[in-house]
N, C-alpha and C positions, 0 to 999 in steps of 0.2 A: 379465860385464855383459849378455851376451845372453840369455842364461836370465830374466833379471830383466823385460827387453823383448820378453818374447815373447806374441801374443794367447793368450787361451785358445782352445781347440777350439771350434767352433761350436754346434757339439751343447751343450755345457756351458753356451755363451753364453745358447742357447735356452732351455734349460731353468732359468738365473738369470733371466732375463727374463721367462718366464712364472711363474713363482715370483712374483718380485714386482709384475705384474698383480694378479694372484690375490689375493696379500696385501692391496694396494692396497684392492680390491674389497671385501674384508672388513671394512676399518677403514671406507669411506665407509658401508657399509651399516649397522655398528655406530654410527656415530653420526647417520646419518639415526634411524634406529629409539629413539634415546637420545634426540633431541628436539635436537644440536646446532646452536643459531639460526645458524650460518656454513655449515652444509653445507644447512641448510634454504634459506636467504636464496638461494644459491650455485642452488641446484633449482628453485627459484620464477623466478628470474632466466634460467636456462637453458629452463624451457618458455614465459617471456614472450616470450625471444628467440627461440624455433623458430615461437610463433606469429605475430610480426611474419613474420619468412621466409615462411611460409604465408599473408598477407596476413590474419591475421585479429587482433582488437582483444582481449584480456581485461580487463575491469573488476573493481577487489576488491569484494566484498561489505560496503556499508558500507551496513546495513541497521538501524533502531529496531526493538527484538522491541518486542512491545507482547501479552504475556500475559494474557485477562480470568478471572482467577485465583476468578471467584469464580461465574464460568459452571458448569453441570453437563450431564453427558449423556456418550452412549456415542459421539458419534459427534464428531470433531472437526473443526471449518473454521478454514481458515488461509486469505488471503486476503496474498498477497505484491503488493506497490504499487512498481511502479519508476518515480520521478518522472521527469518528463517536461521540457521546456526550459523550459517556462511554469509549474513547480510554482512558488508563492508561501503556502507554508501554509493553505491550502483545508481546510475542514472535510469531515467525511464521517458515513455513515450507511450498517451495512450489516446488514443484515436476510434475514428466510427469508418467504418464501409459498407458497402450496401451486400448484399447475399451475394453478389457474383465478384466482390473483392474489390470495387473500385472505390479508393479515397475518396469519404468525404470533408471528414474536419474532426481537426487536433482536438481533442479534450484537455490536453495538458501534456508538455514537456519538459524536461528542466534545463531550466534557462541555460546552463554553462553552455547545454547543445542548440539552442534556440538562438544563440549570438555566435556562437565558438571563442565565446571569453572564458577562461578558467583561472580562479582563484590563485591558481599556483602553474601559471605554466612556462616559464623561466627563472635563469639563478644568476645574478651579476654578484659574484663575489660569494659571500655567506649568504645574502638575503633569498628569498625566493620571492619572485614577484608573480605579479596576474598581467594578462595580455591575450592574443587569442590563440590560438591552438586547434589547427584542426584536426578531428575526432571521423572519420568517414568509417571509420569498424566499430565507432560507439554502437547507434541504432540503424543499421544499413537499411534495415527491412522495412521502420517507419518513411527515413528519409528517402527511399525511395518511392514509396508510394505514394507517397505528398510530391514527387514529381518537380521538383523547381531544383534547377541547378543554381547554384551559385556564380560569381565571375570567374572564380577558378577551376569551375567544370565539375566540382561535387557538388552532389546532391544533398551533402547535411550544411544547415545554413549557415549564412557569415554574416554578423554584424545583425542590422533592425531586420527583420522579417517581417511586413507589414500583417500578413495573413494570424502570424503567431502572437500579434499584439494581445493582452489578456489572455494567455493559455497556457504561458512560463510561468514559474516559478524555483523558488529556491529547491534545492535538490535535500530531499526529507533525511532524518540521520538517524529513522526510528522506523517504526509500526506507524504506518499511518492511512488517512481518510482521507480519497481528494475528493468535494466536492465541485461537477460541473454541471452547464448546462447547455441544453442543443433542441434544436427542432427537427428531427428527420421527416421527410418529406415523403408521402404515398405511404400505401396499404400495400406495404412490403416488407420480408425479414432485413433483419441487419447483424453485422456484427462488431462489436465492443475488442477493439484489442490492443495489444498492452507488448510492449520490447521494453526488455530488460537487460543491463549492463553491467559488467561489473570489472576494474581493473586489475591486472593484478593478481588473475584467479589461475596462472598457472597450475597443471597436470600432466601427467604424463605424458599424452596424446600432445595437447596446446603446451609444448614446453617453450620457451625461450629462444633457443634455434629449429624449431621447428619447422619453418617457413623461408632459410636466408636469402631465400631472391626474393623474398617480399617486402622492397621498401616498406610498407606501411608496420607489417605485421612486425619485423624483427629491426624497423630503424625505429618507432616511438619509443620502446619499452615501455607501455603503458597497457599494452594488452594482455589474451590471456586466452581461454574459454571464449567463444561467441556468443552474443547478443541470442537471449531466450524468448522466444514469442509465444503469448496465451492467446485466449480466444474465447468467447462464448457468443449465442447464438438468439438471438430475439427473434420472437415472429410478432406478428403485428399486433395482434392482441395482448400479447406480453408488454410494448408498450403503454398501452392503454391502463394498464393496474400496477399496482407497487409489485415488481417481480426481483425475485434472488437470483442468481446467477453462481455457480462456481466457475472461475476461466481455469479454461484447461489448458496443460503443457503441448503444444503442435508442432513445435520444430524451432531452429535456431537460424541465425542470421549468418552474412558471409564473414569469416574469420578476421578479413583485412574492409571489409568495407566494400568490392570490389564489383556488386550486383547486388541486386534487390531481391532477390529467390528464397525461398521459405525451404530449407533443407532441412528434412523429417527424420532422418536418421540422427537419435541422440545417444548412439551406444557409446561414442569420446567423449561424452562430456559428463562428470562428475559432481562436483562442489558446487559446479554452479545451479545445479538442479533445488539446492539450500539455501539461496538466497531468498526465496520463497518460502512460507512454513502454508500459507493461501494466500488465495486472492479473490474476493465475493465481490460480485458485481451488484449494486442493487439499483432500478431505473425505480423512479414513480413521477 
């Protein structure tokens, strides 16, 4: 009976034991690489939990691509929006100019401002229907510098826009990625920029009757805070390589729509400054 109860050598012991490490090792690595959702789940789990230990936060990636599939050119701008605590579906406008500020071309806008059709912009009875709606204090600062009036003498557009064909889209309801694309022309800087809207974003300063001789301002009820404008700055050789960009905060739009002016003073405006959390530019 003692023979039966006897350990094995240690050496032996060792050498079973790292045997099946080893092994071990093999099979998790084989089914990481085979795509197993339990050993993945298992690994995603184990580096949340090391970065908690390390006192740091990971966020998943839950981002709207928003592809303008119908853009062209050699150079591509991707412009990543991580919404901020005050995001509420704010429209946008993000375009290229050349270094001394003159429009060249729409990267992407959202449609409801590229037609002045809105999902919701009357009520016959209980229902609420879609129709169009003019917006001229949505993005003052884009549609002005894109320079095209309308028939009814504003400058943010009505109905087909021929110029905007392919560069609308749906208005995002998240964190999102627009992919476009452009060809800027000459061995010259440019700049990348972006108006932002949001309705709705009353404050103290932008209250409600703030403005009452301003048709626009205090007859829609639909505004609020003015249209926020970024910016960032390419120099020629930047376009040449895959570069980052952060766009920065430069000034706000006219309150009602009423001019095209880049107003730099943003000590009235609040909340709306959170509609943003960033905004990375990346050209390659």
């Amino acid at each position: 009976m003692k023979q039966y109860l006897k350990v094995a050598p240690k050496g032996k012991a060792k050498n079973w034991s790292g045997l099946a490490i080893f092994t071990g090792l093999l099979v998790l690595v084989y089914l990481s690489y085979s795509g197993n959702a339990i050993v993945n789940s298992l690994y995603q789990w184990g580096n949340e939990y090391r970065s908690q230990q390390l006192g740091k936060v990971e966020a998943s990636f839950d981002y709207e691509i928003i592809d303008m599939d119908k853009t062209v050119g050699e150079r591509s701008f991707s412009v990543e929006f991580k919404k901020g605590p005050a995001f509420t579906h704010p429209l946008f406008a993000i375009w290229l100019e050349d270094f001394e500020g003159h429009y060249l071309h729409t990267l992407y806008v959202s449609q409801s401002i590229s037609s002045s059709v809105f999902a919701i912009a009357k009520r016959e009875g209980d229902k609420v229907l879609p129709g169009i709606q003019r917006r001229p204090e949505a993005l003052p600062y884009w549609s002005h510098k894109r320079g095209i009036q309308a028939s009814d003498g504003l400058y943010v557009p009505l109905e087909a826009a021929p110029d905007l064909d392919g560069v609308s889209g749906a208005t995002p309801v998240k964190s999102f990625v627009i992919n476009s694309q452009h060809q800027p022309k000459g061995e010259q800087e440019y700049r990348v920029m972006m108006e932002v809207n949001q309705s709705f974003d009353w404050n103290e300063y932008y209250s409600k009757d703030r403005f009452p001789e301003d048709p626009i301002y205090s007859g829609s009820g639909v505004v609020g805070q003015p249209s926020l404008v970024y910016s960032a700055i390419l120099s020629a050789s930047e376009l040449d390589r895959k570069t980052h960009k952060i766009m920065e905060l430069i000034g706000h739009g006219h309150h009602s729509g009423q001019d095209g002016e880049l107003y730099e003073d943003l000590s009235k405006v609040t909340t709306a400054k959170e509609i943003a959390e960033r905004i990375i530019l990346t050209v390659k």
